[in-house]
C-alpha positions, 0 to 999 in steps of 0.5 A: 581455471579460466574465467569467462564472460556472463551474459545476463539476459536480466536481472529481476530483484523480487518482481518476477514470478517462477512461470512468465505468463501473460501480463495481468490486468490491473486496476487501471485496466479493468476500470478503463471505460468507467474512470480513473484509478489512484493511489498516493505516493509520498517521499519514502514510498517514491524511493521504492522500487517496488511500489512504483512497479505495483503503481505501474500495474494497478494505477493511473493516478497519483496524489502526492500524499503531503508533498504539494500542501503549502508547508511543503511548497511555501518558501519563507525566505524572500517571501514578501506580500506580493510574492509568495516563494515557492519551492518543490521538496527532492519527494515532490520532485520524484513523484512528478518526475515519475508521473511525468516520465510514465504518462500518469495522472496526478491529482494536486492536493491541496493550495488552502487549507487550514491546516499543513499551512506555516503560521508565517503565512497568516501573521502581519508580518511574514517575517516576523519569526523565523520558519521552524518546524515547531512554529505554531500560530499563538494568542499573541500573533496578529494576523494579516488582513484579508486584502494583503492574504488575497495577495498572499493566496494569489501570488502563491497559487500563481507561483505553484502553478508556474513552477510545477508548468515550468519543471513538468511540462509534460505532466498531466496534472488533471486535477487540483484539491483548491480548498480543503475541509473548509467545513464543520460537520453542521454545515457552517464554515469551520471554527475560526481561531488558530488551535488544533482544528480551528481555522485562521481563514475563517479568522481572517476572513470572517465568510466564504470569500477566502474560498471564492478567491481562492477558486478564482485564482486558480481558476485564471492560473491552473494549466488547460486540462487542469480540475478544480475541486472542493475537498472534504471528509465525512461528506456523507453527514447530510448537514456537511453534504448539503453545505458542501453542495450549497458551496459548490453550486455557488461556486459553479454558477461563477465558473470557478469549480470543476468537481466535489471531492469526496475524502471517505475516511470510512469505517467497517460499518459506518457510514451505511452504503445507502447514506453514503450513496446518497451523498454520491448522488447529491453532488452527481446532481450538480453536474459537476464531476464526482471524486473519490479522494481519499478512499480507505475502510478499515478492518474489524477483527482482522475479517477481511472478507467483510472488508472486501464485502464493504468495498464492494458496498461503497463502490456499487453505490459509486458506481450508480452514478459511473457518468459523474465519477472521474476518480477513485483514488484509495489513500495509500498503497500497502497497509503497513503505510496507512495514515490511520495505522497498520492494524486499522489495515484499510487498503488494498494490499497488504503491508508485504504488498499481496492483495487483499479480498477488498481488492478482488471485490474491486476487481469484480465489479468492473470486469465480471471475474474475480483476478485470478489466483496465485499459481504455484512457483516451479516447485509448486509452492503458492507461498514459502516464507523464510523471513529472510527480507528482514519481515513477517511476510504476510504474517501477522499477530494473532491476540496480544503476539508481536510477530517480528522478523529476527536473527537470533535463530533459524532453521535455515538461512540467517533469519526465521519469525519471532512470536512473543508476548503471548498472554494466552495459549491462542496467541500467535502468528497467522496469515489469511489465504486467498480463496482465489488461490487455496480454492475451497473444496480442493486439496493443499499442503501446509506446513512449517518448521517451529522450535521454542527455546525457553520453557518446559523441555516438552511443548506442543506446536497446532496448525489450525485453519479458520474458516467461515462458513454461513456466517460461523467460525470454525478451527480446524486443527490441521497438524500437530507436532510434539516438540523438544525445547531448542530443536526444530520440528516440522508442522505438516499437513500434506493432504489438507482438503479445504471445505467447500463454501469456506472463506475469511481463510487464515491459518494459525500456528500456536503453541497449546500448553506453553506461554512461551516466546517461539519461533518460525521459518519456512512456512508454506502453502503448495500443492497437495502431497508437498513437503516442506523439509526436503523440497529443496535440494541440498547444496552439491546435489551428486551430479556436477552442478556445484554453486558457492559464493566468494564474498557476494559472488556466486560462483557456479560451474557444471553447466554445459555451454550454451545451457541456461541457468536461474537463481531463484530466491527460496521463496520462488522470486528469479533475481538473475538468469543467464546462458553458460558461456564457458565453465565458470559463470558468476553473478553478484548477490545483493541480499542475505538469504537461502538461493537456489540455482536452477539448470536442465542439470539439476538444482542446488541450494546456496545459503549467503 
């Protein structure tokens, strides 16, 4: 058998839905006429392709997590008082790269500040211990004067500048944090010393005035286009927000600051929307510009839809003063990279990067709908977890379960999800649903295929749909199945109606007489009426389409010439697509798991 040419109209690894359809909007694109819309990058999250095309989608601004703050960006080596060396990690590197080649703006953060800056640079003597990763600030150091740290900042600040205009030239470096938490909450300039939260600046310099030089020599070194800003969290506290605008004004009536920044570290009920909006207004009164740095909320009881509704409260407060407000910039993208931890969940998108109510409250406020809904793929499946990509896939841990992604068994495939760790019949996995999407009032299939394989010999397997309505809970238990330990059975519900007012969905899957680990694969949400075992066709379907892999090759033949074919992932994500030439086309597969091939022929399915 001959083998002849491929061509590959694309090759798409997990980005593209089933059905082509017009280009979304994003963030970016519905706040377009009110202001900027960001997020940070860092050196891991720069490597990912698919958080830079989601960054694509949504934002067009960057803040470099921790990759521009001074332990990051200052060179111990060569250093001397008058010149501060400089350098730009491989992590700074992309992300400026990225900015740079995609025309997105970048917020520096941060060139003073208490902390992330080396101890090396605030001792008499820069070279008196060797830079470790370790080094801390202790009783016995003595510490430079305030006229050679005016050196020191000056040459620093000079040099950083210098070095990201000399690389970048055609990046829009639109903003900069010049000073960062400066302040106590009281209102006083932060304690100084050189313990956890102390400040060495505040040691050196006794006053304000390291934030004054600091402002005037970013002032004459920053490149045109480039806004300064004080920076600062809990900036709603009415002490710390009067100090902040005490400071700013003092710093405005010398030209030297461009704007407040306002970090917003918030919790799900605290600070109130009026008191943080009051804050908003205070610094708006300035007439100097307003940002949002920082921006994260996070979830109480795993109630989303009142995390969106307290996203939609801080924004309408921002948005009462959209004339002063450049930038809203949430920090981080998904919440599994959140600094404040994967189960304080505070983003806009979850940790498998789906979005989140908070999200669709955004979007509502700049564009007067809500984004649309997930539409099913070509199988008519909204979702179809397999766990195949090694996560949870939107899954998360109901009470004390731990959900994880494992290989010990699977109902088809390599993989399925693991629950353990369960204390009490309730606990187990769940995952919220998109009132967008699984619309209340209209009617869906859910199901999925469980097994348990410690035990006693019989067990008994819920699906329950919680719901809220008017502000009560319910649990609508909506398919149970009886089980035999170690064989697999399906959890099913077909005709599955969703009352109408309902929101904060989840559904839960949960054993209700057994304290058992268990296991689950090809969960799904669809169409009503669908199935969830035998939707997907079975390799050699009886016609003459046949698919088989040769170590990463898939090989498939059956397809007249000229015909188009797919491969799809099982949950619905084309990966390649190409036009028959002759008989036999191939094409390599990168990642383990169920694929389905697609032709006007037919469809087979393929595990690799």
């Amino acid at each position: 058998m001959k083998i002849y040419k491929l061509f590959l109209i694309a090759v798409i690894a997990g980005i593209m839905p089933v059905c082509a359809q017009d280009k979304p909007q994003g963030l970016k694109d519905v706040y377009k006429d009110l202001f900027r819309m960001g997020t940070i990058l860092n050196g891991t999250t720069s490597n990912s392709q698919a958080m830079k095309d989601l960054v694509l989608k949504e934002f067009n601004s960057i803040t470099p997590e921790n990759e521009l703050k001074p332990d990051q960006t200052m060179v111990q080596s060569g250093s001397t008082d008058e010149d501060i060396k400089v350098q730009l990690n491989a992590g700074a590197k992309r992300i400026l790269k990225f900015c740079e080649d995609n025309n997105i703006g970048l917020r520096g953060h941060t060139l003073v500040w208490h902390g992330q800056t080396p101890p090396w640079f605030f001792r008499a003597n820069i070279h008196s211990k060797p830079h470790t990763w370790d080094d801390k600030l202790t009783a016995g150091d003595v510490l430079a004067d305030a006229e050679t740290m005016n050196k020191r900042m000056e040459s620093y600040i000079k040099n950083i500048f210098a070095l990201i205009q000399k690389d970048y030239p055609n990046l829009n470096l639109y903003a900069y944090d010049v000073v960062n938490e400066a302040l106590n909450d009281n209102g006083s300039l932060r304690n100084a010393g050189i313990g956890d939260g102390q400040s060495p600046w505040t040691q050196i310099y006794g006053s304000d005035q390291f934030i004054i030089n600091a402002f005037t020599y970013s002032r004459k070194y920053a490149p045109a286009g480039c806004k300064l800003f004080y920076n600062d969290y809990n900036e709603f506290v009415a002490t710390k927000r009067d100090a902040i605008y005490k400071l700013a004004m003092k710093l405005q009536a010398e030209n030297l600051i461009d704007g407040i920044g306002m970090q917003s570290h918030l919790g799900s009920g605290s600070p109130g929307a009026n008191l943080y909006g009051q804050a908003v207004a205070k610094f708006a009164s300035t007439g100097l510009e307003v940002q949002i740095t920082e921006m994260d909320i996070d979830v109480s009881n795993n109630d989303f839809a009142a995390q969106g509704r307290r996203y939609k409260e801080i924004m309408s407060k921002i948005l009462e003063h959209k004339e002063s407000v450049t930038a809203f910039v949430v920090w981080g993208i998904q919440d599994n990279q959140s600094w404040r931890g994967s189960t304080a969940a505070p983003l806009l998108f979850d940790a498998n990067g789906e979005r989140k109510p908070a999200y669709d409250e955004l979007y509502f406020l700049a564009s007067g709908t809500y984004p649309p809904g997930t539409e099913p793929d070509g199988d008519g499946y909204y979702f179809f977890n397999t766990f195949e990509n090694a996560t949870t896939q939107s899954w998360t841990n109901r009470g004390n379960a731990k959900v994880t992604s494992t290989t010990r068994y699977a109902y088809e495939g390599k993989r399925s999800m693991f629950v353990s760790g369960r204390t009490a019949y309730w606990h187990g996995a769940e995952r919220s649903i998109d009132y967008k999407t699984f619309v209340p009032g209209n009617t869906y299939s859910f199901g999925a295929m469980v097994m348990y394989s410690t035990g006693d010999e019989k067990g008994t397997f819920k699906l329950t749909l919680h719901y809220g309505v008017d502000g009560k809970n319910y649990y609508n238990t909506i398919a149970q199945a009886s089980a035999v330990k170690g064989e697999w059975v399906e959890l099913l519900n077909a005709d599955c109606n969703i009352p109408d007012n309902a929101s904060n969905m989840h559904l839960y899957i949960e054993m209700s007489d057994q304290l058992v680990d268990f296991h689950i694969d090809r969960a799904f949400g669809a169409i009503a009426g669908k199935g969830g075992i035998t939707s997907v066709p079975v390799l050699q379907s009886g016609n003459s389409l046949k698919a088989w892999t040769d170590g990463n090759l898939l090989q498939i033949t059956g397809i007249p010439e000229g015909k188009p074919w797919r491969v799809y992932t099982a949950t619905g994500i084309l990966v390649h697509q190409g036009i028959a030439v002759e008989t036999l086309c191939t094409t390599s597969l990168q990642q383990q798991g169920v694929y389905i091939v697609w032709t006007e022929q037919g469809k087979v399915k393929v595990i690799f």
